[in-house]
Structures are given as structure tokens and as C-alpha cells.
VOGU-3710 file (C-alpha; in Angstrom, 3 decimals, decimal comma):
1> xxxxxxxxxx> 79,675/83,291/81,784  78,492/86,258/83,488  80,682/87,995/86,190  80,818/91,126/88,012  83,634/93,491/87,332  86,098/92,773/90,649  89,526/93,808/90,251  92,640/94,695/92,240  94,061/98,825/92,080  97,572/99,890/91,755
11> xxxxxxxxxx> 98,869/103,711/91,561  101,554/104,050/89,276  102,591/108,081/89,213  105,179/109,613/86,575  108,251/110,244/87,429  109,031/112,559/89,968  111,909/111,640/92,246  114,746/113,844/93,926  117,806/113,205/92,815  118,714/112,216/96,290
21> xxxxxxxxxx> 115,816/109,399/95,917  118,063/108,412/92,821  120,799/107,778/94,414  119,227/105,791/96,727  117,743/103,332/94,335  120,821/102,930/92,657  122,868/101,827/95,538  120,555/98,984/97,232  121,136/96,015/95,451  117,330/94,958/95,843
31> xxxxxxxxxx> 115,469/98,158/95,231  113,401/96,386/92,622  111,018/94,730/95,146  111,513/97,582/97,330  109,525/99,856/94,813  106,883/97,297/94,167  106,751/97,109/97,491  106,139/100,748/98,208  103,092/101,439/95,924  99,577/101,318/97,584
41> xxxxxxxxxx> 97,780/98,303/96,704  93,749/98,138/97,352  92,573/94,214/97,076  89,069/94,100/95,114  89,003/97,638/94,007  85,902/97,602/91,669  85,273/100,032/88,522  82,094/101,021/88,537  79,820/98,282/88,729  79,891/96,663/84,844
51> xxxxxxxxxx> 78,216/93,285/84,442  79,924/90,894/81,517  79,816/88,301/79,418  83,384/86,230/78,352  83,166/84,133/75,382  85,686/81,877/72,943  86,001/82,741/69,324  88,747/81,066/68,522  90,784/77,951/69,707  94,048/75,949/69,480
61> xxxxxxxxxx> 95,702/79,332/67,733  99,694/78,036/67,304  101,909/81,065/68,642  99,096/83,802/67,638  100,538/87,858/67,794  98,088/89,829/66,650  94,411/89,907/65,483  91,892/92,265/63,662  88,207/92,290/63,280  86,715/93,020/59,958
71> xxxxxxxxxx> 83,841/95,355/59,198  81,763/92,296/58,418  82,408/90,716/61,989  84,839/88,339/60,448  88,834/87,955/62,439  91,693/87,494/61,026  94,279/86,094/63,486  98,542/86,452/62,624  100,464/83,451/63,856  104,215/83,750/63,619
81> xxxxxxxxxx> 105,141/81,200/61,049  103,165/82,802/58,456  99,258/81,708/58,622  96,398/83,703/58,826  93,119/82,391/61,150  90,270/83,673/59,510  87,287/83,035/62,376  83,896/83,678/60,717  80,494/81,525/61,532  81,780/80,347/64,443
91> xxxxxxxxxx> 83,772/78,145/62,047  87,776/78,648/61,850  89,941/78,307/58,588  93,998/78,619/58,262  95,477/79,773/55,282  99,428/80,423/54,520  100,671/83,866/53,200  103,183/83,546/50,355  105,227/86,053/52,561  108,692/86,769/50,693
101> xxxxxxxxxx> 111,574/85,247/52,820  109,525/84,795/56,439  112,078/84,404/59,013  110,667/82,439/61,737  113,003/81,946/64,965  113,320/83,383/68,423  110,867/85,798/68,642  110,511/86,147/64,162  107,877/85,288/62,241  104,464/87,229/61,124
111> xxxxxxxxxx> 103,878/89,586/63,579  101,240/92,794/63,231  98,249/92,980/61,310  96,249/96,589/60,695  93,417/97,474/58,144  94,801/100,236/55,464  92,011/103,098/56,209  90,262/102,781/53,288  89,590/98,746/53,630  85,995/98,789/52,995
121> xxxxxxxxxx> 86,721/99,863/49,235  90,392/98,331/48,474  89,710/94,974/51,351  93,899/95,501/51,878  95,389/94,288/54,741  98,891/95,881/56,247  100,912/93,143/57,737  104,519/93,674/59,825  106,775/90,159/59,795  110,738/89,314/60,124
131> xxxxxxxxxx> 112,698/88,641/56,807  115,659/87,407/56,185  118,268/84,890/57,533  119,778/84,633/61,163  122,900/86,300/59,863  121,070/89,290/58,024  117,175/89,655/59,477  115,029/92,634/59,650  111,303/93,780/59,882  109,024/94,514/57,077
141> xxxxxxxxxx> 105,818/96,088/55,921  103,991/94,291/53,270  99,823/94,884/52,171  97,749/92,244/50,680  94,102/91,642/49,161  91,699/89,862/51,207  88,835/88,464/49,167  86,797/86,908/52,242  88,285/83,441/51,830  92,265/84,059/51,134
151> xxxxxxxxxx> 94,536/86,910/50,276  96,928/87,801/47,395  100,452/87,792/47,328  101,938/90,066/50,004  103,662/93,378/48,584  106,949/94,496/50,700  106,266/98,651/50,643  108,790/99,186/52,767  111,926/97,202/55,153  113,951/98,294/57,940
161> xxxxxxxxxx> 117,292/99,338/56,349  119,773/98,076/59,346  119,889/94,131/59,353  120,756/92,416/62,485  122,094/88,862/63,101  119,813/88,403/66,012  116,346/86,618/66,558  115,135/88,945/69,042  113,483/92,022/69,615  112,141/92,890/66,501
171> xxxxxxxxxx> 109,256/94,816/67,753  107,172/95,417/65,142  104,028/97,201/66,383  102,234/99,186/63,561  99,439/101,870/64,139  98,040/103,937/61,131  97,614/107,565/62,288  94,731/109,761/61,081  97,021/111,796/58,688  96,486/108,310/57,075
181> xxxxxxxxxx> 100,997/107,969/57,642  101,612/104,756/59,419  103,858/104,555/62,313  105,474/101,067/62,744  108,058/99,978/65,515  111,522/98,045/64,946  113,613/96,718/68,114  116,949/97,020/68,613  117,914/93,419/67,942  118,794/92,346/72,049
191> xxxxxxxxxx> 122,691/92,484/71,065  122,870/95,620/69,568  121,773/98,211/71,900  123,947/101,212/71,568  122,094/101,525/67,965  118,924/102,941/69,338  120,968/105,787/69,780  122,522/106,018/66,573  120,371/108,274/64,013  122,053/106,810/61,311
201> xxxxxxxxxx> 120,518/103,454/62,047  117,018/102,025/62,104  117,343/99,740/65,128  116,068/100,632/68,075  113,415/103,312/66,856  109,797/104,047/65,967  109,475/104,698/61,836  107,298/106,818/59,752  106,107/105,887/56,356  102,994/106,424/53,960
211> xxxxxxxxxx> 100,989/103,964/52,981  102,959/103,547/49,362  106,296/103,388/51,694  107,043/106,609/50,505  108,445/109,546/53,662  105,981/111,758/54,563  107,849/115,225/53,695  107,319/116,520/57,574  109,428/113,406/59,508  111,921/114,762/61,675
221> xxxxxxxxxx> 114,937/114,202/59,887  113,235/114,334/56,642  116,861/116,479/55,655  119,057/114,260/56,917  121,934/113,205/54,654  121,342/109,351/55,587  118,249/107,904/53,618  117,762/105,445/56,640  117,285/108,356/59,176  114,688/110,403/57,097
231> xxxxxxxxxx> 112,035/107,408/58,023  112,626/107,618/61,450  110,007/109,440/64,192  111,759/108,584/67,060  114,931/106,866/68,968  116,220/105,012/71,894  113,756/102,571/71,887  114,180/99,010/73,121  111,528/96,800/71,741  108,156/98,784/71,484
241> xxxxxxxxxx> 105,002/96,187/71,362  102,149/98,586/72,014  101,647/101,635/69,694  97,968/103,373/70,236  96,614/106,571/69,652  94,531/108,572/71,975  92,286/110,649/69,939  91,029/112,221/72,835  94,273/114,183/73,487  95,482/113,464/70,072
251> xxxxxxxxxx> 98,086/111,827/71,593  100,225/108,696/70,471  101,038/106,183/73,162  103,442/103,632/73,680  105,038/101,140/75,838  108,248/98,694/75,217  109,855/95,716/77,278  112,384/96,943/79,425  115,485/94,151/80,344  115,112/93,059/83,882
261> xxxxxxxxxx> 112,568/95,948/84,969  112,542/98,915/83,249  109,013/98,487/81,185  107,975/101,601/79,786  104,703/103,825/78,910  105,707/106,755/76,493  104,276/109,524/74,639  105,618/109,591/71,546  106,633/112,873/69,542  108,795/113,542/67,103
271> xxxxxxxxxx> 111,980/113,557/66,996  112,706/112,486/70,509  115,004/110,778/72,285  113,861/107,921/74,533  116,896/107,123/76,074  117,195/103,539/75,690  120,014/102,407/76,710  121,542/105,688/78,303  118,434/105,957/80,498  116,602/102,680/81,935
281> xxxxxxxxxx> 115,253/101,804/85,279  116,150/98,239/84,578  119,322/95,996/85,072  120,538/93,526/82,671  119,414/90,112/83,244  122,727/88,634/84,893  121,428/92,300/87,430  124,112/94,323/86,329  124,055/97,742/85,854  122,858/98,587/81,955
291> xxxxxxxxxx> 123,866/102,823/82,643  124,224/104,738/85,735  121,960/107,082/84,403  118,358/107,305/85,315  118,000/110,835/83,692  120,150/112,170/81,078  119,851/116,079/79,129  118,033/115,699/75,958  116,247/112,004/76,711  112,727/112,137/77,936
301> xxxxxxxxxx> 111,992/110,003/80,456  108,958/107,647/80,934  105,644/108,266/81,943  105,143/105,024/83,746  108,250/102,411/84,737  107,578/98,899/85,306  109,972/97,622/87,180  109,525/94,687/88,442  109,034/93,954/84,754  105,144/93,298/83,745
311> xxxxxxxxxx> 106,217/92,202/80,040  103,765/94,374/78,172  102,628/92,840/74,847  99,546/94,391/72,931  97,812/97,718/73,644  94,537/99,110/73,040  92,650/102,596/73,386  89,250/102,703/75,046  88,180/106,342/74,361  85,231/108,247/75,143
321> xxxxxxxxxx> 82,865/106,861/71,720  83,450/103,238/72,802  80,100/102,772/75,477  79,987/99,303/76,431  82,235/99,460/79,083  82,054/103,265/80,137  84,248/103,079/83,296  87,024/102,190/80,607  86,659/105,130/78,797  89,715/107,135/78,392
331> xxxxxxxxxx> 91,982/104,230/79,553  94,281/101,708/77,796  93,912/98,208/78,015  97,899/96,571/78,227  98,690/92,459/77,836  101,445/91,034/79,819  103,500/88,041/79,780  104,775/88,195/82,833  102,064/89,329/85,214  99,852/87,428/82,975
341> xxxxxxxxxx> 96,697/89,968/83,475  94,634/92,756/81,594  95,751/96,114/82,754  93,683/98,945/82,314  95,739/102,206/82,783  93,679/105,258/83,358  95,529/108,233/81,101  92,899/110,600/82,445  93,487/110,964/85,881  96,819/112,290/86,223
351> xxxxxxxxxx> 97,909/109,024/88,682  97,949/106,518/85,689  96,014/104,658/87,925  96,364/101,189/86,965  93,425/98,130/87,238  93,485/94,569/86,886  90,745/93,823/84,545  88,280/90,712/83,378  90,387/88,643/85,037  88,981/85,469/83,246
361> xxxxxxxxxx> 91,535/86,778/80,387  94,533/84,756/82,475  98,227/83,428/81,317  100,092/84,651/79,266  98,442/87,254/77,072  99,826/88,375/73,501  97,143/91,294/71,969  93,937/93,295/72,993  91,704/95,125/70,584  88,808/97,490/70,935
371> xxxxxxxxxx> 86,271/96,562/68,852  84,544/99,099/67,143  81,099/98,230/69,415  83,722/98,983/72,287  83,732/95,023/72,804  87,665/93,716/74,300  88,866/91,000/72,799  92,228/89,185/73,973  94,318/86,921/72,710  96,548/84,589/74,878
381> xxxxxxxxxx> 100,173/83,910/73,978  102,085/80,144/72,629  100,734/76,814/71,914  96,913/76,165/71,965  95,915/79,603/72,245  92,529/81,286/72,546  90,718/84,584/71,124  88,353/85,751/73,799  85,450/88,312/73,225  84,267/90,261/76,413
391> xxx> 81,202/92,057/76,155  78,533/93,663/78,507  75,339/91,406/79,870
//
């Protein structure tokens, strides 16, 4: 289906408010829609003029989270109770990982999938999923052998030392970085907030391992006394679903769900505080107030707020070598479950100017990947879902 590149433009700036503006927000009882409200909105803002073709790889994907393309052109596609979707010839097989207690409820199950670096010579596979029961759950990181067809018993290198008794917000977003460390996400369970500010706990933060689940020897609280806190990179984190990095700026970038508003984009460093929940822009869900803080010393606040909420899912980096869509270059490209669109965010321009693209990607969306022929693919989100493939004319 061919289509011209026609989208709708929104500004989104960082943070930059008075303290007087502050106040204001805080005391009008509707200043959600009042901000959402007050940014500049330009109806059928184009890119630059990029002709397209949208096609369907994949169909009738049960609860799908993430996705990978191999070097041969073959996907692999997670779905939360434990199969694999391996799409290759236009044909589509399932196949069940022999994943070591898979805890599949509320938002559990099998959750990231990532290539280890050296894939082309080992073919192993890095996979993120909930274990446990609902009294004692947590995220893990396990690797397994792909041999084209099926894949070998999953290996746990490494789990999230704080268990929860929740089946929400696990997070579980994993990016390998090109010190070859990998940098993996874990929620803060939904009912236990206050631990995304507690060091000594693994809830609620963004963790550093090797690729043996070793520590790499330069985390930032590699000396810490507690064994849990020596894996950790950052804190006060929510429930991070998009981890990226910009190898542009040699940057890492994230964003997390925020509770009723309050989404976030982050850069990530190490060792910093993130605020969640002392800082938020968001309410709780019954709209009361989750802190009266929207700044706080020694928290770093976000780049980009969301609020109304946008429920961002997957993230992707389009960076200067990817050339089939050049006006993406230098962007990410952000799922949502709320809004239901492609979001391409433009980290270049110092606006974070933020487009609403291929809009034949619609509902609700789970993951986007950058193919390595700078190809988008999306996937959409619950029951009798698809993997779409856009690519230039």
C-alpha cells in the first residue's frame, strides 16, 4: 500500500518552568488538559516528503511484547506466556521455551528479546521474562541457542534480587551497550513504590550486568556493602519500557509509564536519581496527589513529560547510518497504548519535536525496531496481533 508521509506536529520542550508556574499547576484541579491544551498543534505537518510501502509479516500474534530480526531476515516474535514466533518464508511457526518457573499474570510473562553481540558465531538469544509465584515474582535474564528451527533450554544468568507479590510493572526492557554490558530495566511492582528509592533494593531501577551476569567492576555502587545495589545503574524509576541508545551522542535513552500522566523521556547516567515517586508530574489514578514535589535536590528531572499519559511501550533509535527514511534520522520512534500512534521524537533539535508517524501502524502498539536496512517494523499489542514492516517505495 503506498502512502505519502502525512502526519500531525506537536512541540514538546524540556522542562523549564518558574517555580511560580509550579505552583500554579499544582493548585488547578484540571491542569492536565490545560497543558495539553497549551502546546501548539500543526494538523498535517509533513516530514520531508518520504513515499512508503506498509506490509504484514506476521498475524494472529497472542499478547506479542517484543520482536527481533535475525541476520538471515528471519523474526523471532516474544509472546507473554512463553512462545516464540519464528516468521521466516512468509510462513509462521510457534514454539514453547522451557523457561524455568514463567510467571504469566497481569502484566508477567516473556517479555524482551535482544541478540547477544556476537550472535552470528554463538546464534544466542538474551531473553527478559517474570518468574516466580504471585506471592514471590521477579524479572529475569536468561540466553538460549537458536538453531534456525527451535532453541535450547533457557539459562537464568542473572534475577532481580527483591521479589514482589505483585503482577504489575515489571518493566523489563533490556538494551546491550557497546561496552558489550547489558543494561536491563525492573519496575517497581505498582504497590511498592517508595522502593525505587531505596538503594538497597532492586525495584524500581535500571540494572547493569555482563553478559555472564557477572558486575561490571565500574557500576556505581560497585562498593556498596549490599550485593543487590552493586548491579544497579540507576533509581527512582517507575516502570521503564523503552531503553535505546543514541550512538550519535553516545547517549542512552529512556522513557517509563508514568501513573495518571507523568510519562517520561530520560537520559540515563549513572548513578542517578530519577525521582520516582518523590518527583512526578502525574496523579494517582483515583487523581490524588502522588508528592507535592515537582522538583526535588539531587533527582533529575525529565526531559520530556507526558502528561496526559501517552502509555509509551517500545522504543527505537533511527540514527544517522539508517537511510531509508532520512527525515527520521536522529529521532526515536516511541509505541503507545494509549494514544495508540507511532511517535517520532526528534532528539536533535533541541524542541523534542514530536511527529505522528505511518499512521497505518494504528491501536494499540506494543514494540518498534529499526531494522538494520533502516526498515520500521511495529508490532501491535493483545489478542490477534500483527508485525508490520514499513519500508520506502
Amino acid at each position: 500500500m503506498l502512502k505519502s508521509a502525512w502526519l500531525s506536529q506537536i512541540k514538546i520542550k524540556p522542562f523549564t518552568y518558574t517555580s511560580k508556574g509550579l505552583r500554579r499547576r499544582q493548585c488547578i484541579c484540571c491542569f492536565t488538559a490545560l497543558w495539553s491544551l497549551s502546546l501548539p498543534v500543526n494538523a498535517n505537518f509533513p516530514l520531508p516528503a518520504e513515499q512508503y510501502n506498509t506490509n504484514t509479516l506476521a498475524t494472529q500474534l497472542q499478547s506479542p511484547w517484543s520482536m527481533v530480526e535475525l541476520p538471515n531476515g528471519t523474526w523471532l516474535i516474544t509472546e507473554r506466556d512463553g512462545h516464540v514466533v519464528i516468521v521466516k518464508d512468509n510462513a509462521q511457526t510457534r514454539v514453547k521455551l522451557a523457561l524455568d518457573g514463567l510467571y504469566v499474570a497481569g502484566q508477567g510473562g516473556l517479555l524482551d528479546i535482544v541478540l547477544s553481540p556476537d550472535y552470528s558465531q554463538s546464534n544466542e538469544i538474551i531473553f527478559t521474562y517474570a518468574q516466580g509465584e504471585a506471592d514471590a515474582n521477579r524479572v529475569v535474564i536468561a540466553k538460549a541457542i537458536f538453531d534456525g528451527t527451535d532453541f535450547s533450554k533457557p539459562e537464568i544468568i542473572y534475577q532481580v534480587a527483591t521479589d514482589k507479590d505483585t503482577p504489575q510493572h515489571y518493566a523489563g526492557r533490556a538494551l546491550v551497550l557497546p561496552d558489550n554490558t547489558l543494561l536491563f530495566s525492573s519496575g517497581d511492582g505498582f504497590d511498592h513504590r517508595e522502593q525505587a528509592q531505596i538503594t538497597t533494593s532492586q525495584l524500581g531501577k535500571v540494572l547493569r550486568i555482563n553478559l555472564d551476569g557477572s558486575l561490571p567492576s565500574d557500576n556505581p555502587y560497585i562498593e556498596h556493602e549490599n550485593l543487590a545495589a552493586r548491579a544497579i545503574y540507576s533509581i527512582g524509576h517507575r516502570n521503564t519500557q523503552g531503553l535505546v541508545y543514541d550512538y550519535d551522542t553516545q547517549q542512552i535513552v529512556s522513557h517509563e509509564h508514568g501513573p495518571a500522566g507523568g510519562d517520561e523521556l530520560n537520559y540515563l547516567t549513572a548513578g542517578t536519581n530519577y525521582g520516582w515517586p518523590v518527583i512526578t508530574y502525574g496523579n494517582d489514578y483515583s487523581q490524588a496527589r502522588i508528592s507535592p514535589f515537582r522538583e526535588y535536590a539531587g533527582m533529575k528531572k525529565p526531559t520530556i513529560d507526558w502528561t496526559p499519559s501517552i502509555a509509551p511501550s517500545g522504543m527505537a533509535y533511527y540514527g544517522s547510518k539508517q537511510n531509508a527514511f532520512p527525515a527520521l534520522q536522529k529521532h526515536v520512534l516511541i509505541t503507545t497504548l494509549v494514544d495508540k500512534k507511532l511517535y517520532a521524537v526528534d532528539l536533535e533539535d533541541g524542541e523534542f519535536t514530536q511527529t505522528h508517524v505511518f499512521p497505518e501502524a494504528a491501536g494499540r502498539l506494543r514494540d518498534v525496531l529499526v531494522t538494520a536496512k533502516g526498515n520500521v517494523a511495529v508490532l501491535t499489542d493483545g489478542k490477534e496481533a500483527k508485525l508490520l514492516l514499513v519500508t520506502p517505495k
